[in-house]
C-alpha positions in Angstrom: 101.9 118.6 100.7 99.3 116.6 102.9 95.8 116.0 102.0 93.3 117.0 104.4 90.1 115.3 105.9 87.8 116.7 108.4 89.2 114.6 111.0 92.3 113.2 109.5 95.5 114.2 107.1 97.0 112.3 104.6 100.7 112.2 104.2 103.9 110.9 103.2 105.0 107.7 105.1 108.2 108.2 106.9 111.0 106.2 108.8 109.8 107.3 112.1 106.5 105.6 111.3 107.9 101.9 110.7 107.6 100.8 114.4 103.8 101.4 114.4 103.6 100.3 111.0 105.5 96.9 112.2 103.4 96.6 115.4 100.5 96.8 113.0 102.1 94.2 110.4 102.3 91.9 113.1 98.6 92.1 114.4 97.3 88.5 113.6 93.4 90.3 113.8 93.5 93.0 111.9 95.3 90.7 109.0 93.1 88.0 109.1 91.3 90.7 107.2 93.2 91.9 104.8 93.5 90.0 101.2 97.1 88.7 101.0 99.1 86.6 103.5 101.1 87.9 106.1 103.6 86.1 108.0 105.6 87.2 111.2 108.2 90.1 109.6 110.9 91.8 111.5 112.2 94.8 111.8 114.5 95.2 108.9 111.7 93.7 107.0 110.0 96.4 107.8 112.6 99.0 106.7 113.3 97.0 103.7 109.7 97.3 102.7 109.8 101.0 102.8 112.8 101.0 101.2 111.4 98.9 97.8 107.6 101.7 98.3 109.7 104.7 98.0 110.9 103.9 94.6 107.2 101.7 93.2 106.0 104.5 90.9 102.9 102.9 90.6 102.0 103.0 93.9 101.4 106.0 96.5 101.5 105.0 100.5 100.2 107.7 102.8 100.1 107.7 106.5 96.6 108.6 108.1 97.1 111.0 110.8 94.2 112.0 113.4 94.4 115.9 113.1 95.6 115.5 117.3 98.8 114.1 115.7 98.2 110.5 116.0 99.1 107.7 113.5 96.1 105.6 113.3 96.7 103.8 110.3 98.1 103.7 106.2 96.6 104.0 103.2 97.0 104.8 99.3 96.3 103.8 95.7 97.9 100.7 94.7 98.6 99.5 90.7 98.3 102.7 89.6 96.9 103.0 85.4 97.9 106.9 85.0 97.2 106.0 80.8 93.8 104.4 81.7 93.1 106.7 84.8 92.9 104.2 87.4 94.0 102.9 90.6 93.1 100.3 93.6 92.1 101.7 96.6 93.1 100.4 100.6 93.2 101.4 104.2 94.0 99.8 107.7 93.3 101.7 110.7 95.8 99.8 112.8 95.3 101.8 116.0 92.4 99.8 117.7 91.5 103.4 119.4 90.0 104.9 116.4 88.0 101.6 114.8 84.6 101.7 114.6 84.5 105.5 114.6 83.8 106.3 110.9 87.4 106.8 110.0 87.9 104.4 107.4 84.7 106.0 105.6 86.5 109.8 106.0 89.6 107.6 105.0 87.9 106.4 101.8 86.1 109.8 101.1 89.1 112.0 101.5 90.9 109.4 98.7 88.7 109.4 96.6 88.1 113.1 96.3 91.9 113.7 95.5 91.9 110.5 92.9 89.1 112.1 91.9 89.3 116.3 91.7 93.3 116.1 91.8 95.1 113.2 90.2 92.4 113.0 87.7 91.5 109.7 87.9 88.4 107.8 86.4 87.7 104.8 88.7 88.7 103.2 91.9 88.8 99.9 92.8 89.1 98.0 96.0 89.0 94.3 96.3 87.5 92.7 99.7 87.0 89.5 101.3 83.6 88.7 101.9 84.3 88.3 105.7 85.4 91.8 105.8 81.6 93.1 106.7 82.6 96.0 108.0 84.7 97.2 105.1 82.6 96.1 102.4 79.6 98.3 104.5 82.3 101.3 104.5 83.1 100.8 101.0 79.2 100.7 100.2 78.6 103.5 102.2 80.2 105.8 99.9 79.3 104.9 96.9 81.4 102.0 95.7 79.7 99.2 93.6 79.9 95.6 94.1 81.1 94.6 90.7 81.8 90.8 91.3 83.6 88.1 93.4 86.7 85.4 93.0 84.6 82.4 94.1 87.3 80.6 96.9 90.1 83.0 96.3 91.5 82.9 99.5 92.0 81.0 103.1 91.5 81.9 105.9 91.2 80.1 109.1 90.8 76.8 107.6 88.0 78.1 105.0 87.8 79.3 101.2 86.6 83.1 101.1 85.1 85.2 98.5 87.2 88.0 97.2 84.6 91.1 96.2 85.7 93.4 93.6 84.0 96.5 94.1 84.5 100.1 92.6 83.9 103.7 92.1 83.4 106.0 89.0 84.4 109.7 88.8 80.4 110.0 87.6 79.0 108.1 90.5 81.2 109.6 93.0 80.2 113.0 91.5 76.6 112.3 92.0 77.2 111.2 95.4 79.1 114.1 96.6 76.3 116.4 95.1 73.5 114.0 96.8 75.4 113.5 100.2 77.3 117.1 100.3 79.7 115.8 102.4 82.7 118.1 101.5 80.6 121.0 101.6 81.3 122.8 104.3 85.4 122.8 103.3 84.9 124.3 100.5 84.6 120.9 98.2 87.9 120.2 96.7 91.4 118.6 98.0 
């Protein structure tokens, strides 16, 4: 089963997506962005990684795929509370092609609709670092609330960042699906 955006699908990792993944993993700009450390991995790394995701149960990876077939980037719901009805929310659009073109906010949307409508879910989170402009405006931008911040959590570049913790209730999500209509015009539900 995929789930379906207006531009975009969301679907099962596979093998055959590991080299872009790895490209990706290895992108010194895009993870100068991201919250945790990465350092230089290799190729059975790589597979190795998939290997430990396929059997996390409290995790779900999905590939994002442009609906022309591209892989543009991953995405899921980490940490996953099924008892309290919660999970942490992330993306990377790791294809440079399709930044900057509203897919992370489609990425985010589409996400949250299945937490959401299908896996019944009460609240997403997603955790930030305060340099990350463009993803805390994405977040913001549908509906996610800045809830706090981890004063110094990280470094990057020589510097102590803020981590913001933001998220996203079923209620408010609700409200701003009935305010914005975005899923209207297909129909409404995953």
């Amino acid at each position: 089963m995929n789930i379906e955006g207006k531009r975009i699908i969301l679907r099962a990792l596979e093998q055959e997506d590991l080299s872009l993944l790895h490209g990706w993993a290895n992108s010194r700009d895009l993870c100068m962005g991201l919250g945790d450390i990465h350092f230089p991995s290799s190729r059975r790394q790589q597979e190795t990684w998939f290997e430990r995701i396929q059997a996390d149960r409290r995790t779900i990876r999905l590939a994002i795929q442009h609906t022309d077939g591209a892989l543009i980037g991953h995405t899921g719901f980490w940490d996953l509370h099924w008892r309290d009805r919660r999970a942490e929310h992330a993306l990377v659009i790791g294809d440079p092609a399709y930044r900057r073109q509203g897919y992370g906010r489609e990425v985010i949307l589409t996400c949250a609709r299945y937490a959401f409508e299908e896996m019944g879910l009460y609240r997403l989170d997603a955790t930030i670092l305060e340099t990350n402009v463009a993803s805390l405006n994405t977040y913001k931008s549908c509906g996610f609330q800045i809830e706090g911040k981890l004063r110094g959590h990280v470094q990057r570049g020589g510097k102590r960042v803020d981590r913001m913790i933001l998220g996203l209730l079923v209620a408010e999500y609700s409200a701003w699906q009935e305010e914005s209509g975005y899923w209207d015009e297909l129909g409404g539900s995953a």
